[in-house]
PADRENDREN-558733 format. One record per residue (C-alpha): x, y, z; residue in three letters. Coordinates in nm, 2 decimals. Layout:
residues N
(rec (X,Y,Z),ALA) ...
***
This chain:
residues 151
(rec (0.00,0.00,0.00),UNK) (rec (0.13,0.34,-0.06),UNK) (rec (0.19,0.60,0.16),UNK) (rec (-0.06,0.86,0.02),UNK) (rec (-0.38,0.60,0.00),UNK) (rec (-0.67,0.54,0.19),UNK) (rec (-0.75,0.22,0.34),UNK) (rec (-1.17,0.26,0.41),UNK) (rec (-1.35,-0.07,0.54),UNK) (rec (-1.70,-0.08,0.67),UNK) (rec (-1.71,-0.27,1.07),UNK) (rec (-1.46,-0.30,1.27),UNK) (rec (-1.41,-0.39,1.63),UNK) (rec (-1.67,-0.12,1.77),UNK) (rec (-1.96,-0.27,1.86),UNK) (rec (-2.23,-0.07,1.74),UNK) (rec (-2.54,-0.06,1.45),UNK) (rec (-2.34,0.14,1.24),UNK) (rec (-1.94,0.13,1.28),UNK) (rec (-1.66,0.22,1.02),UNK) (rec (-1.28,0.26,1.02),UNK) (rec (-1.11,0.42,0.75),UNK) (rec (-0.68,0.45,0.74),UNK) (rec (-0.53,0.76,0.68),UNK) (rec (-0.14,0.87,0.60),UNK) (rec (0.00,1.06,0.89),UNK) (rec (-0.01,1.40,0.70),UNK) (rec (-0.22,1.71,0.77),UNK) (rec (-0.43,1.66,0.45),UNK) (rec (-0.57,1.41,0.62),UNK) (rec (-0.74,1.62,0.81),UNK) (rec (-1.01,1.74,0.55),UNK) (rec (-0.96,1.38,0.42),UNK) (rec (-1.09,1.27,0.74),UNK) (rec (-1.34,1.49,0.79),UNK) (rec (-1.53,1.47,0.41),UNK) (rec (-1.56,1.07,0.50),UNK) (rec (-1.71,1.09,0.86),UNK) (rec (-1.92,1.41,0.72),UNK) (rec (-1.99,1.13,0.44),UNK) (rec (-2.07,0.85,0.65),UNK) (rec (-2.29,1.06,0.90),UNK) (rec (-2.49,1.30,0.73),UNK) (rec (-2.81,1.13,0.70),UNK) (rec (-2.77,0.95,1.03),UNK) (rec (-2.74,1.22,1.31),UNK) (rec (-2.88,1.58,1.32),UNK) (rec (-2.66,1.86,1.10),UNK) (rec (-2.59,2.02,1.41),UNK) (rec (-2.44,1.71,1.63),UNK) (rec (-2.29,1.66,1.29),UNK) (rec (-2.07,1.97,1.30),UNK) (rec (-1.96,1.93,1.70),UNK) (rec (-1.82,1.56,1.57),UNK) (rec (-1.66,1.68,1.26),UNK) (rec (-1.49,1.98,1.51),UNK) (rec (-1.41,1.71,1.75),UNK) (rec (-1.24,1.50,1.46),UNK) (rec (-1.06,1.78,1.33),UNK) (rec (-0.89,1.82,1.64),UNK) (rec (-0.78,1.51,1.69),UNK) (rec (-0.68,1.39,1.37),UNK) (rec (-0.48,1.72,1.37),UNK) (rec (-0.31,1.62,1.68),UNK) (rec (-0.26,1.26,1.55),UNK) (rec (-0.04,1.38,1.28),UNK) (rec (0.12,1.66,1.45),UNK) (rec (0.23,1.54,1.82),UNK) (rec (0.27,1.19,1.72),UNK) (rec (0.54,0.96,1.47),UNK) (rec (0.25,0.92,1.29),UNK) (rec (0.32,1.29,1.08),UNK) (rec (0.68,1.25,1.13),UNK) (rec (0.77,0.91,0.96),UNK) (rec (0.72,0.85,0.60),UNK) (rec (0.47,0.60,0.62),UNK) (rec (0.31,0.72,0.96),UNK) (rec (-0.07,0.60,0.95),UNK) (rec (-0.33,0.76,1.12),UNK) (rec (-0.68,0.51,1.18),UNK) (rec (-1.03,0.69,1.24),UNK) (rec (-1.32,0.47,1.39),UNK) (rec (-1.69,0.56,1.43),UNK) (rec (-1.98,0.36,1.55),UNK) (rec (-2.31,0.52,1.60),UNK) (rec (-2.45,0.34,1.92),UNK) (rec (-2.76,0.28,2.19),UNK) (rec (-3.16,0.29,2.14),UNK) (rec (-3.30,0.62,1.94),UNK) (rec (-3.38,0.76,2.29),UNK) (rec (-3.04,0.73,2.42),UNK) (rec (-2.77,0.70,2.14),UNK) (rec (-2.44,0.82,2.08),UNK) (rec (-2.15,0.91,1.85),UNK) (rec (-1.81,0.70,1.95),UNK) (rec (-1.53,0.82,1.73),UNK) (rec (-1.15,0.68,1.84),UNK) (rec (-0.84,0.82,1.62),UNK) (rec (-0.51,0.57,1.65),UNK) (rec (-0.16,0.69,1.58),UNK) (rec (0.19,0.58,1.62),UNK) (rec (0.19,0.73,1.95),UNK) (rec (0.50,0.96,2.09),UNK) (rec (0.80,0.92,2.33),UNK) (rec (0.75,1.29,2.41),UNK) (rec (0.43,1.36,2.51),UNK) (rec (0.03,1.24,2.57),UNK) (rec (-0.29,1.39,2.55),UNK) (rec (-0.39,1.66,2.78),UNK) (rec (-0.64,1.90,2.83),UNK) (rec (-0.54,2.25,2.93),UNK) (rec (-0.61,2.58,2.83),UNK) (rec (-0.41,2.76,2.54),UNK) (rec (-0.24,3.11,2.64),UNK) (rec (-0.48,3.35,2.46),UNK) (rec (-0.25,3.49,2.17),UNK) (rec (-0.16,3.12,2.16),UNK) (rec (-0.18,2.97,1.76),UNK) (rec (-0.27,2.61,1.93),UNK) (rec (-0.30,2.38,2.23),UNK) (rec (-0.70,2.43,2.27),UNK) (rec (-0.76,2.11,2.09),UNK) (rec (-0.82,1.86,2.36),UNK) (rec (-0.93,2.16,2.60),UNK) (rec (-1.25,2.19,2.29),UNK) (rec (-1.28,1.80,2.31),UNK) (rec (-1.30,1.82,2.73),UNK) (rec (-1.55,2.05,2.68),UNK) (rec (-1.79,1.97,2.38),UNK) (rec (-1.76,1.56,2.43),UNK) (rec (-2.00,1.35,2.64),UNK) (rec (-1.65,1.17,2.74),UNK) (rec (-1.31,1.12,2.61),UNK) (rec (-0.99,0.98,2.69),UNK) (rec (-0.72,0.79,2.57),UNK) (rec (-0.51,0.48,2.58),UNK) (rec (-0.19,0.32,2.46),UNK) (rec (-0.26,0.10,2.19),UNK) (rec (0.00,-0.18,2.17),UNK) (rec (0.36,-0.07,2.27),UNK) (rec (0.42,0.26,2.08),UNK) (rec (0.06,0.34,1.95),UNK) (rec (-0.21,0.55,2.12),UNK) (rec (-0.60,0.59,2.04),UNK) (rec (-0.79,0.93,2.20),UNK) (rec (-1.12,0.87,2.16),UNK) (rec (-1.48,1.07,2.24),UNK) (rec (-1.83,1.03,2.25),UNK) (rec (-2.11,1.27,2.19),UNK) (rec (-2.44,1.20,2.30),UNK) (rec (-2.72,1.24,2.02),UNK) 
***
């Protein structure tokens, strides 16, 4: 598989109705790559307006994917994107998890971006627009940060 391709499968390990996971490379394109397939895959399934909170949500954390982890910085650095839509019409939610090649420098946080700061208000926008969210290594160098908006 080449670097620049994307690897898009329907199911995956999220349990779930509805469940997707699509591959992207580790490159900050793959931010609005990201975001025109969950956008694709969600548009008649949730409201417009839940919609644009996930797609904000994904944005962030793609972006962070690919710039805080050796996802963006090797040359085949991958960056995975699952969503399941999940629960009874009365109760259901939006579960979106976003894997990369992890770093030896840093992990997610939450914290509040100086205000003539360019960045770091990411995961502070996640904290505060997600149901939940949190993260976890995934293997021995990978990590997933995941969140859930309720519907």
């Amino acid at each position: 598989m080449r670097s620049d391709e994307q690897v898009i499968r329907h199911g995956g390990e999220l349990p779930g109705a509805d469940a997707w996971s699509g591959d992207f490379p580790g490159d900050i394109a793959s931010v609005p790559a990201a975001r025109a397939w969950v956008r694709g895959l969600l548009a008649n399934r949730i409201a417009t307006s839940a919609l644009d909170d996930v797609l904000l949500l994904l944005s962030e954390v793609v972006t962070n994917a690919v710039t805080h982890s050796a996802s963006g910085s090797t040359t085949d650095g991958r960056v995975t994107v699952r969503v399941a839509v999940r629960g009874p019409a009365a109760s259901r939610l939006v579960h979106v998890e976003v894997t990369d090649a992890g770093s030896a420098t840093s992990a997610p946080v939450a914290r509040m971006a100086a205000a003539d700061s360019d960045g770091g208000r990411g995961l502070w926008l996640v904290n505060t627009l997600a149901t939940a969210w949190g993260s976890h290594r995934d293997g021995e160098t990978g990590r997933t940060v995941w969140f859930q908006l309720a519907l």
